[in-house]
C-alpha positions as CSV (number, residue, x, y, z in Angstrom):
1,X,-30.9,69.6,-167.3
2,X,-30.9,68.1,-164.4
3,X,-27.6,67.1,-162.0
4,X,-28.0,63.3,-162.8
5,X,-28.2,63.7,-166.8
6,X,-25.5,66.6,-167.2
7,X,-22.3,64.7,-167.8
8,X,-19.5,64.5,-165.4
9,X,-16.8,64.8,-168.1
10,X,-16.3,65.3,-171.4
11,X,-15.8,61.4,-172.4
12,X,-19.1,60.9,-171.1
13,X,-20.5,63.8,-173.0
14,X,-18.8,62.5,-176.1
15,X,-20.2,58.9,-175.3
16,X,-23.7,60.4,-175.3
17,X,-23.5,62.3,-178.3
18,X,-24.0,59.8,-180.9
19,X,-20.2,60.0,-182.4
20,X,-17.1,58.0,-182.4
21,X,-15.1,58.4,-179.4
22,X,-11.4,57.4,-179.3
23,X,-9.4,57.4,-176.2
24,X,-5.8,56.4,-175.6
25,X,-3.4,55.2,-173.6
26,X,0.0,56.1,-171.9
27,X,2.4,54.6,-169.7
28,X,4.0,56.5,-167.1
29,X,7.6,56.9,-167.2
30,X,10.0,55.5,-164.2
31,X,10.7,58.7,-163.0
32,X,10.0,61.6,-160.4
33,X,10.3,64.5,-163.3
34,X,6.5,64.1,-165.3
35,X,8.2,65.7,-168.4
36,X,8.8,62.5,-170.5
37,X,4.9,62.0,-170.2
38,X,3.5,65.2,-170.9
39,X,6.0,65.0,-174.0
40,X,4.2,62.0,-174.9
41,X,1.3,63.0,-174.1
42,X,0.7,66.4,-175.6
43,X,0.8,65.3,-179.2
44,X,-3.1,63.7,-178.0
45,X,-4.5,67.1,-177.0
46,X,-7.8,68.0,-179.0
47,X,-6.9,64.6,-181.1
48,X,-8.5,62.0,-178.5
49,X,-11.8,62.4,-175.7
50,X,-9.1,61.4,-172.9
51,X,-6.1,59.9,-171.9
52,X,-5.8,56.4,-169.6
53,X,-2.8,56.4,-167.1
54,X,-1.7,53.0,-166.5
55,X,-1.2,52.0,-162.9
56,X,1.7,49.9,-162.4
57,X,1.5,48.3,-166.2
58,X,2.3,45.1,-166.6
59,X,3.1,44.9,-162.4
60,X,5.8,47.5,-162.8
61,X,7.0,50.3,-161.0
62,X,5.8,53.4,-162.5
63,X,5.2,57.0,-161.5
64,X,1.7,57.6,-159.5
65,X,-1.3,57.0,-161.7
66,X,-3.3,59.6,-159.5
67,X,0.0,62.5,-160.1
68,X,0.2,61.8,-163.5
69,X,-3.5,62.0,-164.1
70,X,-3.2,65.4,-162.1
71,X,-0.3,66.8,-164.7
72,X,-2.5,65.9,-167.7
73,X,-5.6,68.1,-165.8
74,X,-3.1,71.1,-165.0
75,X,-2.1,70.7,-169.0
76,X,-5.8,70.8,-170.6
77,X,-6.1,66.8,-170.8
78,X,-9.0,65.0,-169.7
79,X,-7.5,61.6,-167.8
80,X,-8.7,58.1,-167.3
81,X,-7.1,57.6,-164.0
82,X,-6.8,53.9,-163.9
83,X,-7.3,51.9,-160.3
84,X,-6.2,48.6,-159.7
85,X,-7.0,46.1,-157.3
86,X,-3.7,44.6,-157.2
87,X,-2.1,47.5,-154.9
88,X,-4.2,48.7,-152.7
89,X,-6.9,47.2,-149.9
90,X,-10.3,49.2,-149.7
91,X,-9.5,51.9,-147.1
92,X,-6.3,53.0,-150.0
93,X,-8.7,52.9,-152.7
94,X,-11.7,54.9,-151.4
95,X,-8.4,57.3,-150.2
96,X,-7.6,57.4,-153.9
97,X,-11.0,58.2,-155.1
98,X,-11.7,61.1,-152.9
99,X,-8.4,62.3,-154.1
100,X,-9.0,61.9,-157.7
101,X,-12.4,64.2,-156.9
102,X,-10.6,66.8,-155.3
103,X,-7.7,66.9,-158.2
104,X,-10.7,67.4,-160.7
105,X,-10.5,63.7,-162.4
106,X,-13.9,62.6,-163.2
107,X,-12.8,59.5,-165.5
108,X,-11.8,56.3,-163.2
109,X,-11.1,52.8,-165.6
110,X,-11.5,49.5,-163.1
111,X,-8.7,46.8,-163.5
112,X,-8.0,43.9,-161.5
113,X,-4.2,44.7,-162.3
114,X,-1.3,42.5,-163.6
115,X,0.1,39.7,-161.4
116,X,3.2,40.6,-159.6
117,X,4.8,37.1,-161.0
118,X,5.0,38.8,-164.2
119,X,7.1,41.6,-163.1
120,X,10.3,42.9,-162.1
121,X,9.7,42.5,-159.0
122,X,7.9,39.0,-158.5
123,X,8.4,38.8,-154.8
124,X,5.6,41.9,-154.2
125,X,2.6,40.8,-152.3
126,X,-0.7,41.4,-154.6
127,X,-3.6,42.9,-152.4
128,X,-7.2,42.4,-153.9
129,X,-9.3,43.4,-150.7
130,X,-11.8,43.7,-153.4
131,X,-12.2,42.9,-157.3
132,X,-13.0,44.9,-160.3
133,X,-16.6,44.5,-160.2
134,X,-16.8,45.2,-155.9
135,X,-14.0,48.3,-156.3
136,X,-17.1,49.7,-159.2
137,X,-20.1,48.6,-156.7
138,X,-17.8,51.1,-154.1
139,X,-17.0,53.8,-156.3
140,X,-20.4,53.6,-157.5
141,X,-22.4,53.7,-154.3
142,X,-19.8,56.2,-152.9
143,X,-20.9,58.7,-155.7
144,X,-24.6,57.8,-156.1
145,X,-24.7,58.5,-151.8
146,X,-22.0,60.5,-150.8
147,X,-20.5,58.4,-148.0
148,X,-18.4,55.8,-147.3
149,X,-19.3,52.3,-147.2
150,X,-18.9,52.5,-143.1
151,X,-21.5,55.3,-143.7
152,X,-19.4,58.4,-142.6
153,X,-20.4,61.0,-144.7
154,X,-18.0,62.3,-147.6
155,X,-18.9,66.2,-147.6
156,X,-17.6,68.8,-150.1
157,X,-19.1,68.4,-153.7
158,X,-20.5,65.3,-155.1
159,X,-18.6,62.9,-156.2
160,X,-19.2,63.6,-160.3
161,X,-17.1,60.1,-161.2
162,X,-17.4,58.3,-164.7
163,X,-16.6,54.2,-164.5
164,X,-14.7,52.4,-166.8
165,X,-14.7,48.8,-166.8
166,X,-12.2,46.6,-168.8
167,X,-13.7,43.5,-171.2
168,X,-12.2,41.0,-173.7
169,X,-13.8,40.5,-176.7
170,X,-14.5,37.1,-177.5
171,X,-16.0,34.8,-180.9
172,X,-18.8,34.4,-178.8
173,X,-19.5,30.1,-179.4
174,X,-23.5,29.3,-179.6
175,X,-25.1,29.7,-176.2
176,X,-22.3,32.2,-174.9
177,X,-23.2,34.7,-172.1
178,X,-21.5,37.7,-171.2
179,X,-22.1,37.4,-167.5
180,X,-18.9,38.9,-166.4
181,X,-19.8,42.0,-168.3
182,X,-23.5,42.2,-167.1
183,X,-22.1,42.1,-163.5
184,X,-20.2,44.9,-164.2
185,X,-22.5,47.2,-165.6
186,X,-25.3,46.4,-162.9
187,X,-22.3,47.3,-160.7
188,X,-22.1,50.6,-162.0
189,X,-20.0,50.9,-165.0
190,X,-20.7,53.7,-167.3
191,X,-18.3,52.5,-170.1
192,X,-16.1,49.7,-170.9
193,X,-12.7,49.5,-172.6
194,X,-11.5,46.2,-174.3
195,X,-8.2,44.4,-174.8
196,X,-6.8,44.4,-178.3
197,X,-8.9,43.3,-180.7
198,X,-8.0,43.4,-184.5
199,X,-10.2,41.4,-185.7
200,X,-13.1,43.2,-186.7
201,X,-15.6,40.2,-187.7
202,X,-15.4,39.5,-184.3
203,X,-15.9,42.5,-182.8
204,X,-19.1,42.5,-185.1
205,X,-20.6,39.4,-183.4
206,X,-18.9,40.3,-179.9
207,X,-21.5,43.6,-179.9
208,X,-24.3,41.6,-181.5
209,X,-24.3,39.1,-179.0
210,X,-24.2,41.9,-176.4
211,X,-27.1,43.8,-177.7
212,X,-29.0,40.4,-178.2
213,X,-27.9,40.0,-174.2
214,X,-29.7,43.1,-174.0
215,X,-26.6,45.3,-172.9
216,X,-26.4,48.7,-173.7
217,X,-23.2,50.3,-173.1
218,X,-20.6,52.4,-174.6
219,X,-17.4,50.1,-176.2
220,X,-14.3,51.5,-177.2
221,X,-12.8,48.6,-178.7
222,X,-9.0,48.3,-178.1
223,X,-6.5,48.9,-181.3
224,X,-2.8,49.4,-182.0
225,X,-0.3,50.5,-184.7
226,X,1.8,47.2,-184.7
227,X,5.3,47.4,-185.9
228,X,6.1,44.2,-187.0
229,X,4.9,40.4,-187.2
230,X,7.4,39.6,-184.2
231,X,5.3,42.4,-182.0
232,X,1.9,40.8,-183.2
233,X,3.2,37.5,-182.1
234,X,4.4,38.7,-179.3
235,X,1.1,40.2,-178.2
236,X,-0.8,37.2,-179.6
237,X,0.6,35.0,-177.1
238,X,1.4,37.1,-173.8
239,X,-1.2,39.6,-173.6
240,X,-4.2,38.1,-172.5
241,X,-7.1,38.3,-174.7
242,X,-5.7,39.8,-177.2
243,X,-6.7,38.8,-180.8
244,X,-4.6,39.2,-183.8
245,X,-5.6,37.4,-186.8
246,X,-3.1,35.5,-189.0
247,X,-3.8,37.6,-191.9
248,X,-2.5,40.8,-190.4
249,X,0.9,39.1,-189.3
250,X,1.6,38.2,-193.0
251,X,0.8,41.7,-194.2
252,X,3.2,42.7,-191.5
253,X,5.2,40.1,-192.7
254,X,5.7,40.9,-196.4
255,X,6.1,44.5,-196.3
256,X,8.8,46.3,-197.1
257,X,7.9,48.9,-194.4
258,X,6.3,46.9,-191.9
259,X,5.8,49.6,-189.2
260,X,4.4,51.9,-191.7
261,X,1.7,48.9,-192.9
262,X,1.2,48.5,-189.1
263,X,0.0,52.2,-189.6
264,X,-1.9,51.4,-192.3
265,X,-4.1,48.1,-190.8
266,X,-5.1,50.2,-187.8
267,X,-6.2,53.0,-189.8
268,X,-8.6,50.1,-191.5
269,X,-9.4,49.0,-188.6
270,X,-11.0,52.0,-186.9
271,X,-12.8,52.8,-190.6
272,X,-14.1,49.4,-189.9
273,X,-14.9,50.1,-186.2
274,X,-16.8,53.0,-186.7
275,X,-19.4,51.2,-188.9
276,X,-20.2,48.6,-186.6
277,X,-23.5,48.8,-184.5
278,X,-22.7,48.4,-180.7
279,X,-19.5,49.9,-181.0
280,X,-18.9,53.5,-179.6
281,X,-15.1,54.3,-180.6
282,X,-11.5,52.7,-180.0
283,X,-8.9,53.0,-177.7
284,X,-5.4,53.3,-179.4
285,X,-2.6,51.6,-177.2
286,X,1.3,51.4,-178.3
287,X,2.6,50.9,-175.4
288,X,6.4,51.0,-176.8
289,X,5.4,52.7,-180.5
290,X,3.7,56.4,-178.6
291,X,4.6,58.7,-181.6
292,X,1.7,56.2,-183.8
293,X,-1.0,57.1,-182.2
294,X,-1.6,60.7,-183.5
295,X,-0.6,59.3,-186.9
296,X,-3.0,56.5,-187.0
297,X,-5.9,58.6,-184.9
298,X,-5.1,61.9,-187.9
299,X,-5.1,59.6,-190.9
300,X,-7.8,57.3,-190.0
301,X,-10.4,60.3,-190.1
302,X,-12.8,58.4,-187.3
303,X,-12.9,60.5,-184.3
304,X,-16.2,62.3,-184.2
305,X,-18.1,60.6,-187.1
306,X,-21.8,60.2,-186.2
307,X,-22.3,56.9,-185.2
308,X,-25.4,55.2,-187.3
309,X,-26.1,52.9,-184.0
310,X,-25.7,54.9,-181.4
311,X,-25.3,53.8,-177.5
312,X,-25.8,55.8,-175.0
């Protein structure tokens, strides 16, 4: 096989293979001792593809992104070392991308980040030398020609990196074009995560209208375990982009054990996922509900079921 087909990590092999991928996510602790994560963490080994590491969630002070996605490489787990734009100009970033190479991450997830106003610390300066989609044209010309965008050479092995790139799904209205995504991709993104979405009618006609744009990309299409209608609200109406439908916050609503029907509708939720063309597997997120996500991952019987539609 040659060097450009043979896959750079073991999400992208999984992405190639034709079968439901899930990922997940978890947020590092505030802390210089990594145990707390790797507590959290290990439950997810041999249950997901990879693990995302937040950087600086929700434009807080957590530890390192980069050491945290190290600990989960020295422990058998396959990161997504998220970068954001917020933090760092392009100098720190390229910095942070040779270092994730030499630490053995291969899995990089482009965000724009969080705006400082919304957190703790509101005061902090927000970089963005570059955006999402220029930080992927970088990381993606840096791999593809081995050297830095002033042209000095990067020498030791090639840069094997797998880009992310983060999407909302929307009900796309009549005439809607995904334009943001398509820049993306043609930047260099090799997969894309989403925002919560648990609606799955319109993650159907989110990944129809993609294929009809002619876009052909992995999705792993953002879920959670929610613990109760005042979380789905919550989410609903602080986290961007994130769609809840009013059916699942009275289900939440009128159950006797709401965290365990929380449970329950993400389990039918990635059943439904993994029977809808254009989709290539789900990334579980609970940011304050960790212990979930095996549960719902276990139960819902998903991960690795052959994909009818496959994208690769």
């Amino acid at each position: 096989m040659s060097e450009e087909r043979r896959a750079a990590s073991e999400l992208q092999a999984r992405l190639r293979s034709g079968l439901f991928v899930i990922t997940a996510e978890i947020t590092p602790p505030v802390s210089t001792d990594p145990a707390e994560f790797l507590r959290r963490a290990m439950p997810l080994k041999g249950l997901v593809t990879a693990v995302n590491v937040t950087d600086g969630a929700g434009a807080k002070v957590h530890l390192s992104s980069l050491a945290t996605a190290h600990f989960l490489v020295q422990s058998g787990i396959e990161p997504i070392f998220q970068m954001t734009c917020r933090d760092r100009n392009r100098l720190a970033l390229q910095g942070d991308i040779l270092g994730a190479a030499s630490l053995g991450i291969r899995n990089i997830l482009v965000l724009g980040g969080d705006d400082p106003k919304a957190g703790d610390q509101p005061e902090a300066k927000p970089v963005y030398d570059v955006d999402s989609r220029s930080l992927l044209a970088m990381a993606h010309a840096m791999r593809s020609e081995k050297k830095l965008p002033s042209g000095t050479p990067i020498e030791g092995p090639p840069l094997r990196l797998v880009l992310g790139a983060a999407d909302v799904p929307i009900d796309p209205p009549p005439g809607w074009e995904p334009k943001g995504l398509k820049a993306k991709i043609a930047a260099g993104a090799d997969f894309v995560q989403t925002q919560f979405c648990m609606d799955t009618g319109v993650v159907r006609r989110y990944t129809q209208r993609l294929a009809e744009a002619g876009l052909r990309i992995p999705i792993l299409v953002g879920v959670a375990p929610i613990p109760s209608a005042r979380s789905a609200r919550w989410m609903r109406d602080k986290l961007y982009g994130t769609i809840v439908p009013d059916a699942i916050i009275e289900r939440l609503e009128r159950a006797p054990d709401p965290k365990r029907e929380g449970r329950n509708i993400c389990i039918e939720v990635l059943r439904e996922l993994a029977a809808i063309p254009g989709v290539g597997g789900a990334h579980v997120m609970a940011p304050m509900n960790f212990a979930e996500i095996p549960a719902v991952i276990t139960e819902s019987g998903v991960a690795g079921r052959a994909l009818a539609h496959a994208v690769r």
